[in-house]
C-alpha positions in Angstrom: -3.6 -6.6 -6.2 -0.1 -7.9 -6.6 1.4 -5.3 -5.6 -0.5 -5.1 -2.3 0.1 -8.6 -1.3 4.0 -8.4 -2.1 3.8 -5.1 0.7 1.6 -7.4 2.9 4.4 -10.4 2.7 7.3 -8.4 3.1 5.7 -6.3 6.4 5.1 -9.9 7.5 8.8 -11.0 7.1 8.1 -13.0 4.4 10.4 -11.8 1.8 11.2 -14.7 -0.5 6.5 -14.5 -1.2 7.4 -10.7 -1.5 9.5 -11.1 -4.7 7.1 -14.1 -5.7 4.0 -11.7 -5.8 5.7 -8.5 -6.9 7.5 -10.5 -10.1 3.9 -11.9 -10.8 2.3 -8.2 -10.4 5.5 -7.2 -13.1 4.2 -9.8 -15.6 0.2 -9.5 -15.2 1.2 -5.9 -15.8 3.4 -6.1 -19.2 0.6 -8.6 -20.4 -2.0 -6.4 -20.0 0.2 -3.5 -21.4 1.1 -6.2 -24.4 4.6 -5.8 -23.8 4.5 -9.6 -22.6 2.5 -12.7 -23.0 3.0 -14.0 -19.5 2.4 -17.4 -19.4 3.1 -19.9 -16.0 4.7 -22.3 -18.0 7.3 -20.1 -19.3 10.8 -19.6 -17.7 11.9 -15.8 -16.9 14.2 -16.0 -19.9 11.4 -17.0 -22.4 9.2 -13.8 -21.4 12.7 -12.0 -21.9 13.0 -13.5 -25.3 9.6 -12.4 -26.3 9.4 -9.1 -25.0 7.0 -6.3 -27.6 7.8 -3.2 -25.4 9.9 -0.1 -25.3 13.5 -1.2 -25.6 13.4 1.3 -22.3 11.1 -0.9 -20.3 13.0 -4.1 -21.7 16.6 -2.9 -19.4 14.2 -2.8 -16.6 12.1 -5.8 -17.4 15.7 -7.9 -17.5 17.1 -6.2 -14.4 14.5 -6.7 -12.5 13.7 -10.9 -13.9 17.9 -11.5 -13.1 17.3 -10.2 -9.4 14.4 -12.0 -9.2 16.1 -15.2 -10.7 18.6 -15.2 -8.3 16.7 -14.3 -5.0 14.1 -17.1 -6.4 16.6 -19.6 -7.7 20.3 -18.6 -7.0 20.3 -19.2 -3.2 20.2 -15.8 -2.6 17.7 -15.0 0.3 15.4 -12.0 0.2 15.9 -9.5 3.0 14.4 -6.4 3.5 17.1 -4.4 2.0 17.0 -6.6 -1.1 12.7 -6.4 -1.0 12.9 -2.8 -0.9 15.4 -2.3 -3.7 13.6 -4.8 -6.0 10.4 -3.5 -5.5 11.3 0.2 -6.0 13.0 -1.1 -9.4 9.7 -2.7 -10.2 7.8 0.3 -9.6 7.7 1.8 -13.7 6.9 -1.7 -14.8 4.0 -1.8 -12.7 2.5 1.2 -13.8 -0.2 -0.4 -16.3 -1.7 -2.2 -13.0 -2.4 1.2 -11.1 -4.3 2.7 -14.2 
């Protein structure tokens, strides 16, 4: 589901909900997997902090929550170059949420 409205943002132009949806299909994904407790009061750096997955998935996991922090927060603006990269980076932490 978040997946497919992060591809339906971004073919819309809207890039900065792209990375919004995609980053919220990344943590519904590691919760269910149990890597995660994904909570919407928590920062980015507290689900980093509490990560219980592969130390494999846990360089991803941080790659992918810094780009997000600063397309979200850093005054970076999501393009389509940017979208495409992120979400292709996403892609093996979303795996749990195509099962």
């Amino acid at each position: 589901r978040w997946l497919s409205e992060a591809d339906q943002a971004a073919k819309a132009g809207s890039f900065d909900d792209a990375v919004r949806l995609v980053w919220l299909g990344v943590l519904a994904s590691q919760d269910l997997a149990g890597a995660v407790h994904a909570s919407p009061g928590r920062t980015n750096g507290e689900h980093r902090r509490s990560w219980h997955g592969s130390a494999t998935d846990l360089v991803t996991f941080v790659r992918v929550a810094d780009r997000v922090d600063r397309l979200r927060y850093g005054g970076v603006r999501a393009d389509q170059a940017s979208w495409s990269s992120l979400r292709a980076e996403c892609s093996p932490l979303l795996q749990e949420a195509r099962s």
